[in-house]
FIPAPA-893941 format. One line per 10 residues: number of its first residue (from 1); their letters; for each residue x, y, z of C-alpha. Coordinates in steps of 0.1 Angstrom, whole numbers, padded with zeros to 4 digits. Layout:
BEGIN
NUM	a	X/Y/Z | ...
! end
This chain:
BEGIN
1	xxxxxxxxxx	-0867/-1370/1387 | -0881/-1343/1412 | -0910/-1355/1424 | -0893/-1393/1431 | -0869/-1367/1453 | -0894/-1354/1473 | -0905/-1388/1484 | -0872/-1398/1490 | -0863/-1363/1509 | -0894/-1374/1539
11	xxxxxxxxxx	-0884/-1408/1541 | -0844/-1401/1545 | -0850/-1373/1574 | -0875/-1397/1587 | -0855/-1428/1584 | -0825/-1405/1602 | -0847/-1395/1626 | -0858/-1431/1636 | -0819/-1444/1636 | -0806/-1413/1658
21	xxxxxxxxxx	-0840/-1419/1682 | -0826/-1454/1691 | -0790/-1447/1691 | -0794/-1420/1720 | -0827/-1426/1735 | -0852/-1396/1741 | -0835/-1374/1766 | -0804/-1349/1761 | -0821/-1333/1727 | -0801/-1299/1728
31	xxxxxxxxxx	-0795/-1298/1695 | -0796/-1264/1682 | -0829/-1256/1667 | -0827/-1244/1632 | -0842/-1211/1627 | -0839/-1210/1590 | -0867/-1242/1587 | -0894/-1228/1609 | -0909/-1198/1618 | -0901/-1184/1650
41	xxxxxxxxxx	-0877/-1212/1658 | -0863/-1210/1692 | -0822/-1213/1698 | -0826/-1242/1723 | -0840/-1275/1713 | -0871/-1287/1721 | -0864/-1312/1747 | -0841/-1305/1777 | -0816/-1325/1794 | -0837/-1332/1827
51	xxxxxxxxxx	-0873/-1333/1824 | -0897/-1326/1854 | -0925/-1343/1860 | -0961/-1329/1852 | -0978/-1307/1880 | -0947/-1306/1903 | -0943/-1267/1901 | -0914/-1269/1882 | -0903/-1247/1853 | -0906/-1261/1817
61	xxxxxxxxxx	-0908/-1250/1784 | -0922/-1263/1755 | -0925/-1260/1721 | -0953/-1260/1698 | -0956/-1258/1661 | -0988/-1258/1637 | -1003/-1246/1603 | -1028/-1226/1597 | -1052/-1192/1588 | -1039/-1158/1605
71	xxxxxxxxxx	-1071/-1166/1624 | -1060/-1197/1642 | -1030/-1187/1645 | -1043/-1161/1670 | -1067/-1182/1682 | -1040/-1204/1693 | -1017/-1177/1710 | -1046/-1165/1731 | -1052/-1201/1744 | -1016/-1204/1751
81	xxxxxxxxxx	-1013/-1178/1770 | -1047/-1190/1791 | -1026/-1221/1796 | -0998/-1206/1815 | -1020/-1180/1833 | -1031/-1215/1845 | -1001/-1233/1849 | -0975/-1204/1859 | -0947/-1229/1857 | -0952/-1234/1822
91	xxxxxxxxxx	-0939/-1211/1790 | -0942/-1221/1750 | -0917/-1217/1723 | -0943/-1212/1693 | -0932/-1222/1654 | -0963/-1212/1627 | -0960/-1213/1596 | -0983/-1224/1565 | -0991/-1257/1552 | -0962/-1256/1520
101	xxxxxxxxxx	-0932/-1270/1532 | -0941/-1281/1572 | -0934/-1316/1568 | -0901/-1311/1549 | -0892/-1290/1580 | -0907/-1311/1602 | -0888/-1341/1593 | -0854/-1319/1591 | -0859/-1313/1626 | -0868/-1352/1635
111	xxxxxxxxxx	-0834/-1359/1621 | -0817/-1331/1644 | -0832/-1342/1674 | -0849/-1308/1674 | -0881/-1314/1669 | -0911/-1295/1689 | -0925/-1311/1719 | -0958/-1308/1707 | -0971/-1307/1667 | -1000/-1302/1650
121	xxxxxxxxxx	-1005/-1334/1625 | -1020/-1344/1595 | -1034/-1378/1589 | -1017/-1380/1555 | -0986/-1383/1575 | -0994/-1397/1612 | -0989/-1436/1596 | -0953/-1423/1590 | -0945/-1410/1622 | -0964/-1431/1644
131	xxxxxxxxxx	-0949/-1460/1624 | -0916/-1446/1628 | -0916/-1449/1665 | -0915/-1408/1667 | -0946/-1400/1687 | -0961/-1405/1715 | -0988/-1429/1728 | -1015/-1402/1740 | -1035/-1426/1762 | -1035/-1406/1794
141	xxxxxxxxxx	-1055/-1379/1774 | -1095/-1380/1790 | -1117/-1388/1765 | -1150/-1400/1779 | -1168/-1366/1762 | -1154/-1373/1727 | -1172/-1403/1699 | -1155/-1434/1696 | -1154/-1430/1658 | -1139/-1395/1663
151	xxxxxxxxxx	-1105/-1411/1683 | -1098/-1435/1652 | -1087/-1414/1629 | -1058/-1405/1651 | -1049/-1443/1659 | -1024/-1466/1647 | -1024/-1502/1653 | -1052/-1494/1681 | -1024/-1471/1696 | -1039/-1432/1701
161	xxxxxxxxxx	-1008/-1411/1686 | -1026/-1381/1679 | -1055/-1368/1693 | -1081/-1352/1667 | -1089/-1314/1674 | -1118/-1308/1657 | -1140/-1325/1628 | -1146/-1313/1593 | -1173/-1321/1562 | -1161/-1317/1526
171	xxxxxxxxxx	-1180/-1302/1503 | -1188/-1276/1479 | -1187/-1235/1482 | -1202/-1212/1458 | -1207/-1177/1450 | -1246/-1172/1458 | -1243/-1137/1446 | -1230/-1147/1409 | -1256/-1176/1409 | -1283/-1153/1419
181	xxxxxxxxxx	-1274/-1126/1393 | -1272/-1152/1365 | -1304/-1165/1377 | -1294/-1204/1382 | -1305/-1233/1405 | -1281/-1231/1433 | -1259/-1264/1437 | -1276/-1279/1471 | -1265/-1306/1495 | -1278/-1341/1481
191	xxxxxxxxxx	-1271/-1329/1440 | -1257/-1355/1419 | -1227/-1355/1391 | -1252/-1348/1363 | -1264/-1321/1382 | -1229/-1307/1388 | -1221/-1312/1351 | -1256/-1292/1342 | -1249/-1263/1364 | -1214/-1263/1349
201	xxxxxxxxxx	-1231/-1259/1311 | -1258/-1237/1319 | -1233/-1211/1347 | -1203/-1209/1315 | -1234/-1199/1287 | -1243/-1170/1309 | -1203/-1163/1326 | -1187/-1154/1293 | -1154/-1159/1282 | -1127/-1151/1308
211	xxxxxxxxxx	-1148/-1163/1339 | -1150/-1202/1352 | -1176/-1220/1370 | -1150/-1244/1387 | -1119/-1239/1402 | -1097/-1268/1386 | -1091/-1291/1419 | -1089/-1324/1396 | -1051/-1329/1408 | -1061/-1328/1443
221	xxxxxxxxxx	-1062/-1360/1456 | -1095/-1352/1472 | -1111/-1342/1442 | -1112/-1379/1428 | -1106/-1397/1461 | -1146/-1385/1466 | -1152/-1388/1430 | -1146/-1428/1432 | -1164/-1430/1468 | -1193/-1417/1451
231	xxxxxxxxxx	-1189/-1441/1422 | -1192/-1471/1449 | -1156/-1481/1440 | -1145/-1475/1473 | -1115/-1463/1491 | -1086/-1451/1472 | -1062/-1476/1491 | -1067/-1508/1499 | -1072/-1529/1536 | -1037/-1540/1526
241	xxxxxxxxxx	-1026/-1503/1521 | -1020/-1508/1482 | -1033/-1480/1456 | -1070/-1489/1447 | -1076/-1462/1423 | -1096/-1479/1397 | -1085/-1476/1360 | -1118/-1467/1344 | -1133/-1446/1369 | -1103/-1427/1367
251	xxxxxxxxxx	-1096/-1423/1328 | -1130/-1412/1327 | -1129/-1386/1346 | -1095/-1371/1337 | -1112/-1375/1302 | -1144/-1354/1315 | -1118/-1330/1335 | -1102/-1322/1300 | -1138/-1319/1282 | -1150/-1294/1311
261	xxxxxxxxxx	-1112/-1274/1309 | -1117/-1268/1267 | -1156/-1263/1275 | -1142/-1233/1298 | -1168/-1246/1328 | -1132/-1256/1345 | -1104/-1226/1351 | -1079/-1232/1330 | -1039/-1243/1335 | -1024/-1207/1346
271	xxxxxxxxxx	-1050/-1200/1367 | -1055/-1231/1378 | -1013/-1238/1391 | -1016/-1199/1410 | -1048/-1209/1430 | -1048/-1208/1463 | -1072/-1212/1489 | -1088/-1185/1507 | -1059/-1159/1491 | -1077/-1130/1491
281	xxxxxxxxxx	-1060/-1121/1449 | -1054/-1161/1445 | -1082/-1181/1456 | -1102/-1182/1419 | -1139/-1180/1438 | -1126/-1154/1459 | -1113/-1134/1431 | -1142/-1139/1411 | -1126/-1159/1383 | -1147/-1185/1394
291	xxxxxxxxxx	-1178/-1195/1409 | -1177/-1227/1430 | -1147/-1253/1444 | -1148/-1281/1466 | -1139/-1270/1503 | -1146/-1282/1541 | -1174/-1269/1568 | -1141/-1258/1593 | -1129/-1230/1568 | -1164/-1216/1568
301	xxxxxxxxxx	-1160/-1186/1591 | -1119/-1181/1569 | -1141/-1176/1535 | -1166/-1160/1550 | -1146/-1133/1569 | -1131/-1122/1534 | -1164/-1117/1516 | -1193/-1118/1542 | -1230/-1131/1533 | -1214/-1141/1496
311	xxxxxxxxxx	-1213/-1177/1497 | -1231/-1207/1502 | -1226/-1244/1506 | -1232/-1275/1489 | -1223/-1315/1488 | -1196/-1332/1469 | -1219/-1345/1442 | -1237/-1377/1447 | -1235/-1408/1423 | -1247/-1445/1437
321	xxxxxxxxxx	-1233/-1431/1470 | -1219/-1398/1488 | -1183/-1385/1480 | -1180/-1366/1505 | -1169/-1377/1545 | -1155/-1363/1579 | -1122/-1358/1584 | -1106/-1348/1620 | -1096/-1313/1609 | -1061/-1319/1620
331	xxxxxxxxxx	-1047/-1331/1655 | -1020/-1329/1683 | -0994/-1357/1683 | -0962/-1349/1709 | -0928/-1359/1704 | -0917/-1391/1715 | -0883/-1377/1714 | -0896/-1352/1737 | -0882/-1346/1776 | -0912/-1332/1782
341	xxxxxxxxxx	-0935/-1355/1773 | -0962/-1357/1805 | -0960/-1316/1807 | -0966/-1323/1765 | -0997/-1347/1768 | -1010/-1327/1799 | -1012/-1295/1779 | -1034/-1316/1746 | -1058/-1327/1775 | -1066/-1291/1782
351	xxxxxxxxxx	-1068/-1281/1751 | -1091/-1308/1738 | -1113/-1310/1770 | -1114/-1273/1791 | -1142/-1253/1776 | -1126/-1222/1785 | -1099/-1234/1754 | -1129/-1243/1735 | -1143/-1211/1739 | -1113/-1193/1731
361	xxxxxxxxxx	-1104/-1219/1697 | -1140/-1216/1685 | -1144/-1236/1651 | -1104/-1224/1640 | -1100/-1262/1641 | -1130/-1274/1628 | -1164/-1285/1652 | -1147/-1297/1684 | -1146/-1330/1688 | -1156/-1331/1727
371	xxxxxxxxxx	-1196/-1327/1731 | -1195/-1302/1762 | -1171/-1281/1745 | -1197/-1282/1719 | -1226/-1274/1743 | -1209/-1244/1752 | -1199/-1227/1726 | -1235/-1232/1705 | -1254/-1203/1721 | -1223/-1181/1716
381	xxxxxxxxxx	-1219/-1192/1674 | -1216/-1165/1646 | -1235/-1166/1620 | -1206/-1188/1597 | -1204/-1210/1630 | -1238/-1219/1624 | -1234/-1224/1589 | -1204/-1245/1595 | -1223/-1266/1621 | -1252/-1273/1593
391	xxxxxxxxxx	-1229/-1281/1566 | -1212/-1304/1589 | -1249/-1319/1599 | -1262/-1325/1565 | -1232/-1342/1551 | -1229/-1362/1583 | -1254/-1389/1575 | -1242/-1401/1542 | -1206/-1398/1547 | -1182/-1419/1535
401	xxxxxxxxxx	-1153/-1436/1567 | -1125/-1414/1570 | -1091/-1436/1564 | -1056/-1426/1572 | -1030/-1428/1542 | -1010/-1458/1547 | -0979/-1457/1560 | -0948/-1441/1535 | -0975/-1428/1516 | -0976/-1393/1532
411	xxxxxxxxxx	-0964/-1375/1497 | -0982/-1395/1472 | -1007/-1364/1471 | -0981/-1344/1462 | -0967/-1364/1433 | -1003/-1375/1420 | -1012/-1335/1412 | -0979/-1334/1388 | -0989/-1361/1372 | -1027/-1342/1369
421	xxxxxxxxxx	-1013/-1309/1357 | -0996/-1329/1329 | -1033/-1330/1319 | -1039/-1295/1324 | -1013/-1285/1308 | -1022/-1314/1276 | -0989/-1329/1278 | -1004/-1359/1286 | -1035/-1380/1282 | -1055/-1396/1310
431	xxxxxxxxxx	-1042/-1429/1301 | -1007/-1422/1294 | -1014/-1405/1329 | -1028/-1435/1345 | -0996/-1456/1335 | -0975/-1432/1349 | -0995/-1430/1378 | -0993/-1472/1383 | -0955/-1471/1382 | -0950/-1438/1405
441	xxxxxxxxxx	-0978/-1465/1429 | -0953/-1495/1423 | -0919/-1469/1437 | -0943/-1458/1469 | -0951/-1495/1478 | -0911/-1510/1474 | -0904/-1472/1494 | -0934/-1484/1524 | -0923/-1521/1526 | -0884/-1514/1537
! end
């Protein structure tokens, strides 16, 4: 069964990783790199033999990987290159690539002892490592400027193994141009489902046939995750770390996904498995196939940049309570396996605290997470940084806690949207759907609990 693969894929290289860490401790990592895995992929390994000792002058080089837009990927190289114009001694090996795939690779390279010193990492996945044993504890890193309630989402067990880069709102985007032409209320922040649903009839009698309101996102986790928040059922997992999606909530609306999909208000199945965020041909409100998906305040300025003063902003839809929350856009974690690991958690320090970085960065990784950096980049904000800083303001009141996936969970999202596009694709219904959905829940928990 592919998808029970995938699963099993992470936690083997993971697993490996975890057995080879204790058998030979974290120094002598030469392992080749593997080139094929990672963009840019140096030939040495990421951690050396003999490791210097932060601010002693002597030469070191480490290796960095994240995910991203072309526009923080370029954000990042420039602040990079800031760093060693301020630390001479030092020099970066630099692995980008996008999101599809990075945690297969990253794994891979766990398990070869070639990990990157220093990784950008996704709270989906930070139980796993951190649980693991495979990064770092960042607790050297200064964070009197940042919020308490910022740092959590990067803790495990109280233990600060990544440090949160920047902090995001979901919501909504839309098309103002189409909505203006067609002459229709605009979606706002503070709208409720039965205001979403309205827009959705009243947008598709005026789109015609072959153009969509919404861009399918119902197998995205996200999509019902805020969809059961705002229904006051909760969190999707539980304090224990067990699935909590609720069984009503959820048939019902898989069953108002499939009435919205024949009701054309949703894009439909082909469309809907090509989309692709902020793809200039394949992102269906780009493209114009569609008017409005769900999205978050840091990719603003991305959207933006490919068709300026065209879209607006908007709420996850409101029922008894919000949907939407904050998320810390993504974060740095460093290698436990690392030789390097002082130069490592040195380096995340600047970058989270120096507002020259900050300056450089901009919102590439969401709204900063320190308040000076924030201070001084306001007066310099585009017009989209602006717009980013309001959406993130208006949903911030109302917004639902942010919670890590448990740990061994760090695919589920991955397996839960094959089960959805069974439903796209009607070779399913939502509660044949659900079932298959509770047994998939029962492999992930006897998968977490070895």
């Amino acid at each position: 069964m592919r998808k029970k693969g995938r699963k099993s894929f992470l936690a083997i290289a993971l697993t490996m990783a975890v057995a080879m860490t204790t058998a030979c401790g974290n120094s002598n990592n030469s392992a080749p790199n593997n080139k094929a895995e990672v963009t840019n992929a140096p030939e040495t390994a990421a951690a050396a033999t003999t490791a210097p000792a932060a601010g002693t002058g002597e030469k070191v080089t480490l290796s960095i990987v994240w995910w991203g837009s072309q526009a923080r990927h370029d954000a990042t190289l420039k602040a990079l290159d800031k760093y060693k114009e301020l630390n001479p001694n030092v020099t970066f090996e630099t692995q980008f690539s996008g999101w599809d795939g990075y945690f297969d690779k990253l794994a891979v390279q766990f398990s070869a002892k070639s990990a990157p010193d220093i990784i950008q990492m996704d709270a989906a996945y930070l139980n796993d490592y951190a649980g693991r044993g495979l990064l770092a504890d960042l607790k050297d890193v200064n964070v009197d400027s940042i919020e308490p309630v910022n740092l959590d989402g990067g803790k495990v067990n109280n233990t600060q193994y990544a440090m949160p880069l920047g902090v995001a709102a979901l919501g909504m985007v839309y098309d103002k141009t189409v909505v203006d032409k067609l002459g229709l209320e605009a979606p706002t922040f503070g709208w409720t489902w039965d205001d979403y649903f309205a827009f959705g009839e009243a947008a598709k009698a005026k789109l015609g046939e072959d153009k969509y309101v919404y861009a399918d996102q119902s197998a995205d986790l996200v999509d019902y995750t805020a969809y059961q928040y705002s229904m006051g059922k909760g969190y999707i997992f539980d304090d224990q770390g067990k699935l909590s999606i609720d069984k009503d909530t959820w048939v019902g609306f898989m069953t108002k996904m499939n009435e919205l999909r024949d009701k054309g208000i949703l894009t439909p199945a082909d469309i809907t498995t090509t989309d692709k965020e902020l793809d200039p041909q394949l992102d269906s409100v780009v493209n114009g196939t569609a008017i409005a998906r769900h999205s978050f305040s840091n990719l603003v300025g991305s959207i933006d940049s490919l068709k300026p003063d065209t879209y607006e902003f908007a709420s996850m839809p409101y029922g008894s309570e919000a949907g939407g929350w904050l998320k810390p856009g993504m974060f740095w974690s460093v290698n436990a396996q690392s030789a390097h690991q002082a130069e490592a958690v040195k380096f995340v320090d600047w970058f989270v605290n120096n507002e020259e970085a900050g300056t450089i960065l901009g919102l590439t990784r969401g709204m900063p997470i320190n308040s000076k950096v924030v201070e001084t980049l306001t007066p310099t904000f585009s017009e989209s940084d602006k717009t980013s800083l309001d959406f993130l303001n208006k949903v911030t009141p109302d917004a639902q806690k942010f919670i890590n996936d448990p740990q061994g969970w760090g695919s589920f999202k991955n397996d839960y949207k094959s089960i959805v596009e069974k439903l796209q694709f009607e070779q399913s219904t939502p509660e044949e759907a659900y079932e298959e959905l509770t047994k998939l829940a029962e492999q992930y928990a006897v998968e977490a609990s070895k």
